[in-house]
N, C-alpha and C positions, 0 to 999 in steps of 0.2 A: 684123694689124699695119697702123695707117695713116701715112704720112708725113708728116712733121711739121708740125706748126700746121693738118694737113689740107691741106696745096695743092691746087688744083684742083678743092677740095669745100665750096661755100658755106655747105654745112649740118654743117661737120666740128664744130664745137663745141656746136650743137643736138641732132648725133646723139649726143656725149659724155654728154651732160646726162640725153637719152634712153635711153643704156645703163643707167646708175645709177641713174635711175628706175623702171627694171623692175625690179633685181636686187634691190631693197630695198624691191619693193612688187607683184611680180607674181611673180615667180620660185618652184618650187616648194620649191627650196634652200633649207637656212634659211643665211644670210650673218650671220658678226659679225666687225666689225672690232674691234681690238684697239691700242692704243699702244704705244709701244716699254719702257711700266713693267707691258703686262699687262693692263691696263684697258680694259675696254668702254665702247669707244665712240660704239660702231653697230651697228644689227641690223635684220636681217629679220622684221618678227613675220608675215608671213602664211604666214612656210613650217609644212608642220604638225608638231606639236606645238610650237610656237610661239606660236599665238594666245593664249595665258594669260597667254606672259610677262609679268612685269610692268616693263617698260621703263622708268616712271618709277622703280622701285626700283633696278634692277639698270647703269643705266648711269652708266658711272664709278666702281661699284664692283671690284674685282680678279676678274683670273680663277676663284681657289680659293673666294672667295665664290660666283660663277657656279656652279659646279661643284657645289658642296654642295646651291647652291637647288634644285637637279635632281634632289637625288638619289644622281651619278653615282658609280660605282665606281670605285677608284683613282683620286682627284682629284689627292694629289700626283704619283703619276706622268704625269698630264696635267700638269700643270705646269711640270715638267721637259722633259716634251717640245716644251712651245711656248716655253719658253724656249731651248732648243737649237737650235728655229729661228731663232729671232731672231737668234741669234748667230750660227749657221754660213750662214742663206742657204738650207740645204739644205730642200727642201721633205718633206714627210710623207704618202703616200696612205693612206687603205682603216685608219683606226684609229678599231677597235669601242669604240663608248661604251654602257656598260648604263645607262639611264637609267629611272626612274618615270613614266609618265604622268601629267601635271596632271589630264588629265581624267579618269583610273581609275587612282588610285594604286595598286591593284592588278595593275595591267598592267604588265611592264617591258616597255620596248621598248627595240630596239639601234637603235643607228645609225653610219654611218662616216662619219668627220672625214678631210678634206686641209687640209692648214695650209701656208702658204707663206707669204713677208713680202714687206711691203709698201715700197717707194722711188722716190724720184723720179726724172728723170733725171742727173743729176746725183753718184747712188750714194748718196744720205741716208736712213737708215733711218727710214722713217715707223710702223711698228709690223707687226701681223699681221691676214691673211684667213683665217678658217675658216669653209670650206663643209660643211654638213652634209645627210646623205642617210638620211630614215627606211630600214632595211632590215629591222626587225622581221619581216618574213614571209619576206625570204629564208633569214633565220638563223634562225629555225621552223622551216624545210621542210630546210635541211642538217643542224639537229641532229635531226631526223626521219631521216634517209638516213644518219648516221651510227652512231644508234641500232639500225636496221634490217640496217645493216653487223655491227656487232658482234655479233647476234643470231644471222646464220647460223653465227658461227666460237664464238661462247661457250657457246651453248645448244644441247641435247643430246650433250655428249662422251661421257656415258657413257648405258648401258642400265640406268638407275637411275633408278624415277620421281621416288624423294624430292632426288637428287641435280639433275633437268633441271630440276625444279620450282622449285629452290632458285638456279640458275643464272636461271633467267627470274625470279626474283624481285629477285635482286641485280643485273641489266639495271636493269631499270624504277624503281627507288629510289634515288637521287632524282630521276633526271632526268626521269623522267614525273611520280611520284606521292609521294607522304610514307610511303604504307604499301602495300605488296600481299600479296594471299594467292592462293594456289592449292589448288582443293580439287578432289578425285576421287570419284568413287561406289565405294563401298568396294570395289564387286567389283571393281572394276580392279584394285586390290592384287592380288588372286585370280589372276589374268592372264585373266579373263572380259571377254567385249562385253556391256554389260547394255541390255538391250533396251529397245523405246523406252517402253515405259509407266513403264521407273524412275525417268525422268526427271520426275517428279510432288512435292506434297509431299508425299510421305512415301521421296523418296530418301533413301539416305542417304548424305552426303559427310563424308567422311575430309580433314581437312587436311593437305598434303602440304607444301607451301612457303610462308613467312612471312618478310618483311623489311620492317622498319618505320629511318624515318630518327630515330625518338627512343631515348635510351639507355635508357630503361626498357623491358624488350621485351613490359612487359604493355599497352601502349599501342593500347589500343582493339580490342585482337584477341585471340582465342583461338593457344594454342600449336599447334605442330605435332605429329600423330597426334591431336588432339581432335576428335571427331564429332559432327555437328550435323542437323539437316534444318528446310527454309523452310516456312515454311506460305502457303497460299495469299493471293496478293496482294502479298507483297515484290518485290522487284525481281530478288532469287534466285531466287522460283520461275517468275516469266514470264519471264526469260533461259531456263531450263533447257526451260519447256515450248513457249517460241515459238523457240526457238531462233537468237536476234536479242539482241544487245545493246544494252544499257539505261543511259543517261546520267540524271545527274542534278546538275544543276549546281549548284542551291541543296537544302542541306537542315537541316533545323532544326529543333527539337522540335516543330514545329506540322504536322511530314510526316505524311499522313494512316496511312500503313502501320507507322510506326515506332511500337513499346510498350514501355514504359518497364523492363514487368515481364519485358519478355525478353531474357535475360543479354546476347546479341551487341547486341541495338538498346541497349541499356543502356552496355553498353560504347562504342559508337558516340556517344552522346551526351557521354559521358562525357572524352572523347578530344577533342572537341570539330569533329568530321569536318564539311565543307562541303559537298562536292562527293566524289561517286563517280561511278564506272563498273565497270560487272557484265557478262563478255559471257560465254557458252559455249566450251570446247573441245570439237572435235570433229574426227575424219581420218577417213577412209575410211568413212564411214559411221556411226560408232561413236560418242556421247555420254560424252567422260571427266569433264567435269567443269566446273567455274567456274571464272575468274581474276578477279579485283577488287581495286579499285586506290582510295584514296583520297586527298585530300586534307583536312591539317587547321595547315598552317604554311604552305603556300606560300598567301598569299591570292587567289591567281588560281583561279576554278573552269574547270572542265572545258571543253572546247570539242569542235564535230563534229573536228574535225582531230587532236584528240588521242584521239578514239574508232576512228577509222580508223587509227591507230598502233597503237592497242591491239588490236585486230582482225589485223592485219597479225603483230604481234610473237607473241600469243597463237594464231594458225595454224601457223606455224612450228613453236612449242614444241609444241603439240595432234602433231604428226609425230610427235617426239621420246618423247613421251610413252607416244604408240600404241607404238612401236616397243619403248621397256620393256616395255609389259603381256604384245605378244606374247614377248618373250624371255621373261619371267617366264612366263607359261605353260610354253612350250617348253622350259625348264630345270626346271621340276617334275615335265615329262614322266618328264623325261631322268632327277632321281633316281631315281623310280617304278619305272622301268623299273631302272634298277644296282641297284634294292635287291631286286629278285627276282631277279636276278642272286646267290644266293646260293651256300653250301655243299651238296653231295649230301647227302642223309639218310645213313645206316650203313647200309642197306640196300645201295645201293649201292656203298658202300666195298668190300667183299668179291669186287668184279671189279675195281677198279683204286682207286689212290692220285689223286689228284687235286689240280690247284694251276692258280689262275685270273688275270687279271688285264684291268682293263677301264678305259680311258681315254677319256672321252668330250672329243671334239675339237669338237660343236658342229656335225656334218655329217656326215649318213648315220644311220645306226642298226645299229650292230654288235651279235652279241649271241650268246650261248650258251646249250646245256640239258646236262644230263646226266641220262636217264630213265632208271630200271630197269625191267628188262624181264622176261620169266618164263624161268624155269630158270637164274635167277641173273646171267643177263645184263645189260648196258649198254648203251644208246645213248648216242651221243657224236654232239652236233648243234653244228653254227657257222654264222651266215648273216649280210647284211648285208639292210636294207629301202633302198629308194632314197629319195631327196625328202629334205626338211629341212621340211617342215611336220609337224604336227600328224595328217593325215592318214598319214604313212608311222609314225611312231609307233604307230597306230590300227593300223597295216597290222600290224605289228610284234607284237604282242600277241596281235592275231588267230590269227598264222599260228604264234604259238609255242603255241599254246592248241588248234588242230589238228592238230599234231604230238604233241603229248602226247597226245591223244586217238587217233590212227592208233596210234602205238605201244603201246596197250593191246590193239589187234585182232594183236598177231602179224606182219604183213604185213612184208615184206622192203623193205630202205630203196628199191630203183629204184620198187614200186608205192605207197610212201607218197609218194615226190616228185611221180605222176605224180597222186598225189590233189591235192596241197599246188598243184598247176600249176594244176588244174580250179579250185580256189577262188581263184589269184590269178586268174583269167583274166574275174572277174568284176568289174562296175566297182566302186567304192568307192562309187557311193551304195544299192547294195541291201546292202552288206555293213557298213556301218558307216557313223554319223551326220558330215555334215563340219562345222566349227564356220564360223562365220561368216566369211567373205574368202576359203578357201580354196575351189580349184579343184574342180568336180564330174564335169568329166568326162572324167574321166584313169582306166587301170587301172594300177594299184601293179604292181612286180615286186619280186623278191626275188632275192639268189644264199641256197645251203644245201648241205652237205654233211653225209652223216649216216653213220654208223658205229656196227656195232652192235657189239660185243664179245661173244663169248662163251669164261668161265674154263676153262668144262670140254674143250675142244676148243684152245684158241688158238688162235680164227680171227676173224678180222676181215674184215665186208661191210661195204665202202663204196660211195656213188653218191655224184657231185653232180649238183649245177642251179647250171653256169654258176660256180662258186666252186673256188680255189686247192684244189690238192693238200694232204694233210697230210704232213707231215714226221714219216718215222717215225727213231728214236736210238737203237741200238742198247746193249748193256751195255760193247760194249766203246768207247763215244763216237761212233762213226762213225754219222754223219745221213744220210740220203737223202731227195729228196720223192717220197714212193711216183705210180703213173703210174696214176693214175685219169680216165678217160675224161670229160669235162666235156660234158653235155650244155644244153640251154638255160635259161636264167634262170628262176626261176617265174612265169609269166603272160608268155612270150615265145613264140615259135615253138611247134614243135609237141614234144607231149612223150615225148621219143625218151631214156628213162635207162638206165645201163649199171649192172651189179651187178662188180664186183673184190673177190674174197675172198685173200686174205694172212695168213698166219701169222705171228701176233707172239709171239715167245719171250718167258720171263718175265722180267721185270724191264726189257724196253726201253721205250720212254715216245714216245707219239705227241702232236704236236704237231699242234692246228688253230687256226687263227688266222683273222680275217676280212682282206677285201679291204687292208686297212690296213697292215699286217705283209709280206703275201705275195701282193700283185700281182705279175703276170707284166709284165713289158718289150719283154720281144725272142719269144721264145718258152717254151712249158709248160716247166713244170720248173724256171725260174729264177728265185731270189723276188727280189724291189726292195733285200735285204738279203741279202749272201751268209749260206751259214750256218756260216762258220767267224767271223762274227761275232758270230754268235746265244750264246754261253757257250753249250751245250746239251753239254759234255764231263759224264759221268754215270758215276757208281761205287754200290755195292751201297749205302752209307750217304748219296748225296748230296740233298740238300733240293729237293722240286719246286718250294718256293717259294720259294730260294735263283737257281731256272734263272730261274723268273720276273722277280726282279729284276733279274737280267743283263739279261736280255731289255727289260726298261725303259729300262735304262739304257743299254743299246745305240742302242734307238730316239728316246733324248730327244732325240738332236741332228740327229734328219732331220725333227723337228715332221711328224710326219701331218699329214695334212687332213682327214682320215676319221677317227672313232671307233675306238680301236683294243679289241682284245677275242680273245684268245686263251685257248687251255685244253689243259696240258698232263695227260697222266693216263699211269701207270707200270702196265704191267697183272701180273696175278699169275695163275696159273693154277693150280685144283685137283688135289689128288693122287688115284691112282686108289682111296684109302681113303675117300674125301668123297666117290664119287658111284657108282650104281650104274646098268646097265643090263641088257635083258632082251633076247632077241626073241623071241615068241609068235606061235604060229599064229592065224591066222584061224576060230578056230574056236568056239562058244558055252561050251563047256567051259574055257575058258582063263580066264574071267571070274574062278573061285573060285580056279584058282593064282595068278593076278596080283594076287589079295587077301594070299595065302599069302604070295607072297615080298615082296612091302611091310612084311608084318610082322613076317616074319622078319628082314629087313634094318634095320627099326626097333629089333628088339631088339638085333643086334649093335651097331649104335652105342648105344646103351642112350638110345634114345627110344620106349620102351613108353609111353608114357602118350598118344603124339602115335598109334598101331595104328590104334583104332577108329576116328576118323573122317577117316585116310587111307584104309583098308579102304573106307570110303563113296565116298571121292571116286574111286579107283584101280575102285571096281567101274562107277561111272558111266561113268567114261571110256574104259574096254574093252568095256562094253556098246555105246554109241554106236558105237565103232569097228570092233566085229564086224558091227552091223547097219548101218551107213552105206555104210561102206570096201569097196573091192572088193579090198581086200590089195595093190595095187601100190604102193610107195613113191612118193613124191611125190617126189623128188628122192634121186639118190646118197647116201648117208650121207656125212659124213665120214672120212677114213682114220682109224683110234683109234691106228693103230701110234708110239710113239714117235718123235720124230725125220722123221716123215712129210713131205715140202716141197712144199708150197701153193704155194711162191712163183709170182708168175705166171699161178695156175688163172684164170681168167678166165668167168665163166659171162653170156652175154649175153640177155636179152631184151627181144625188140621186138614194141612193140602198136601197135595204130593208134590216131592221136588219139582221148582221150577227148571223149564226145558232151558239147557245152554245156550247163553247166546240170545237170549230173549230180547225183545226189545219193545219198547214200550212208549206209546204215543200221545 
């Protein structure tokens, strides 16, 4: 502000003079003045994009002619606005004009207008000043940050590669490109890391995401699930094998790598594309696939700044990506694994009735066996693997595939757990291959609890390693969790298992469930779900697979977190008409009666035809035992007496840790 007429300043109307001369001829502002009808009056041509104007055309003519010469977007609504100033006085900042550049009509650039009006002293409205301010790059680099923004929250929601793909596709169109795709190497479908040689021409990519801004959706691109592969010298195949992104700003049938006769470059011409960019996805290591993006409407080609968005945007989504393939793995695991999770053969049916239920939660590895065993017997197995990789799956498989194999030798469930300990005790890379990312050297643990049933006796030997009690249910309803000694997890401490044998009468039904059902809280014995909420009330007619469903349904509203996987079985026990036994002396002569009464016993049940070569096997077997045996029983028999109570018996043995590395034949 200077005082009026300038007092006390000789030079006040030289420096006026001087003001106006810079503003309208040095300034980097572009300045036009305006009349109080609208009309350009006066302008700044040096500010830039400015220097084209054509001043003798355009002054004197109206603002909305102005406006149109340019190009500019919503011209009446500029109009209105600088008439509103005129009128009201009230000034206007920071209002974006999308304008064409004169010198590359292909260019828009923004700029922001303040409009204020213009009067003397006096209050007489002499018309309007609009100063304007190129900001083309600032509003590039905000709608780049804003782009970028929306990317973290909109791209990858779900563990679905066609869905993330599809999400970063509908990101970048339009505001980056006219059309993009997103393609995968097939194996990733697969939920595979495909190694680095696949990345060559003769990969092969799977189209996963497609969005184009034209309504025709065959515009210039192959549909989604169509599979292609680049041959050496595209732009596809040096992205995939240099692993670097590939701009191209002009392109035009005269591109030396482009051939007419090959459908995609065909399509591409066709389309009428200008400008691309092709960069690689890749996270952790891992090569999923291409993303490319083209232009063939917006006439502005490509620029480094928009290749570094694309880089930026397409890392993120490459995350998201990875993190599908793995789930998708790990969830094919996981059917793999439920679908051997089957029904007992009939073999087994003949020691217990059985009814199973298995809910995978996405965390852990719960799981069950039911093996038969010799002289009509059952094992009854429930374990959980630890980890949520791939690796504890491996573990999982492993250890169920050992156990099956122990229980063909006979062995009593505490010296099978204390095998099952020996091979978890080993790390996972001598034991099983690890897939790529995951951890090498960690050893697996497991919890198990196994019970072996036998009809003819009704007795039950249980051990664990580290895993819940079973819940045994009486006929008359009443539950209890039987009190089985828990020793330490497979591949933990040292392997110290207890043997508990219990009498199960016929018809009561024992429950094993993993860690998921029947963790402990406070102390043994008390599961995370009481069991008067378990439905497990039971009568001579009632459905095991009726309990089970209770039992779902019980559980649905505490949402595990863990895999759940329980297995109830009803046992039955043989009459003493179905089975026979002897006891014989130790003596070489007994060989031809223990022929004798096998087949004599064959014909009372009227299985003569099965004599002879039970005769064979019954002679082998007391052979060996008169010449091996030293006649002392290996353990107490069982009581045969009717009504006899086990409950309680308790038989303990303890070994000193087995040696590492053991191996066993």
């Amino acid at each position: 502000m200077s005082s009026p007429h300038h007092q006390g300043n000789p030079h006040g109307y030289r420096l006026d003079d001087a003001v106006l001369a810079a503003l309208f001829s040095q300034s980097p502002v572009g300045l036009h003045v305006l009349d109080t009808q609208l009309r350009l009056v006066r302008v700044n041509p040096s500010a830039r994009l400015m220097r084209d104007f054509p001043v003798d055309q355009m002054v004197g003519r109206p603002l909305l002619d102005v406006l149109n010469a340019f190009d500019i977007a919503r011209p009446e609504f500029i109009e209105r606005t600088a008439r509103k100033v005129l009128e009201t006085g009230d000034p206007v900042r920071d209002l974006h004009l999308h304008l064409r550049n004169r010198r590359d009509p292909a260019a828009e650039a923004v700029a922001s207008a303040a409009c204020f009006r213009l009067q003397d002293p006096d209050g007489t409205v002499l018309g309007l000043a609009v100063a304007i301010t190129d900001i083309t790059a600032r509003a590039r680099a905000d709608a780049r940050l804003r782009l970028l923004n929306r990317a973290a929250t909109n791209v990858g929601t779900t563990l679905d590669i066609f869905r993330t793909a599809e999400e970063l596709c509908d990101l970048a169109v339009p505001e980056l490109a006219d059309s993009m795709t997103v393609d995968v190497i097939d194996s990733v479908l697969r939920g595979e890391a495909p190694a680095p040689l696949a990345a060559t021409d003769t990969a092969l990519l799977r189209r996963v995401g497609l969005r184009s801004a034209a309504d025709d959706p065959q515009q210039g691109l192959a549909m989604v699930g169509e599979v292609d592969t680049h041959p050496f010298g595209t732009p596809y195949q040096r992205a995939l094998s240099d692993l670097a992104p590939v701009l191209i700003r002009n392109l035009d049938e005269d591109t030396d790598w482009l051939d007419p006769a090959r459908k995609l470059d065909a399509r591409l011409l066709a389309a009428g594309v200008h400008s691309m960019m092709v960069t690689p996805m890749r996270a952790r290591g891992v090569v999923l696939g291409l993303a490319c993006v083209y232009r063939w409407r917006n006439p502005t080609p490509f620029d480094r700044d928009d290749l570094a968005l694309l880089e930026l945007l397409t890392s993120r989504a490459a995350l998201s990506l990875d993190n599908a393939r793995v789930y998708s793995r790990e969830r094919s695991v996981a059917r793999i694994l439920r679908r051997e999770l089957r029904q007992p053969e009939a073999a087994v049916r003949s020691a217990v009735e059985t009814a199973h239920a298995y809910g995978p939660a996405g965390a852990e590895g719960g799981w069950f066996d039911i093996l038969p065993l010799s002289g009509a017997r059952v094992a009854l197995v429930v374990g959980d693997t630890s980890g949520r990789q791939i690796s504890a799956a491996a573990a999982m498989g492993q250890l169920r595939a050992a156990i099956a194999a122990l229980s063909d030798l006979g062995l009593s469930p505490d010296e099978i757990l204390a095998r099952l300990h020996d091979l978890a005790s080993r790390p996972l890379r001598e034991t099983e291959a690890v897939p790529p990312g995951d951890t090498l050297d960690h050893v697996w643990s497991a919890t198990c609890l196994y019970a072996a049933y036998d009809p003819v006796t009704g007795n039950c030997t249980i051990s664990s390693a580290g895993h819940p009690p079973p819940v045994l249910v009486h006929a008359s309803g009443e539950a209890e969790c039987l009190d089985v000694p828990t020793g330490p997890p497979l591949g933990q401490g040292i392997a110290r298992y207890t043997v508990v044998e219990r009498r199960l009468p016929e018809g009561s039904i024992l429950l094993l469930s993993n860690t998921a059902l029947l963790s402990t809280d406070q102390a043994p014995g008390h599961p995370r779900v009481p069991l008067d909420r378990l439905g497990l009330t039971t009568t001579t007619h009632a459905s095991l697979q009726d309990m089970c469903d209770a039992i779902v349904d019980t559980l649905a509203p505490e949402q595990p977190s863990q895999d759940t996987a329980f297995l109830l079985a009803r046992t039955r026990t043989f009459d003493a008409g179905r089975t026979a036994s002897w006891r014989l002396p130790n003596a070489p002569e007994v060989v031809s009666r223990a022929r004798k009464l096998a087949s004599t016993q064959l014909a009372d049940w009227g299985m003569s035809g099965l004599a002879d070569g039970t005769a064979l096997i019954v002679s082998e077997l007391v052979t060996n035992a008169v010449r091996y045996a030293d006649g002392r029983p290996h353990r107490a028999p069982p009581d045969p007496r009717p009504g006899a109570d086990l409950r309680g018996h308790r038989r303990q043995q303890h070994r000193p840790p087995p040696a590492p590395r053991r191996r066993h034949r």
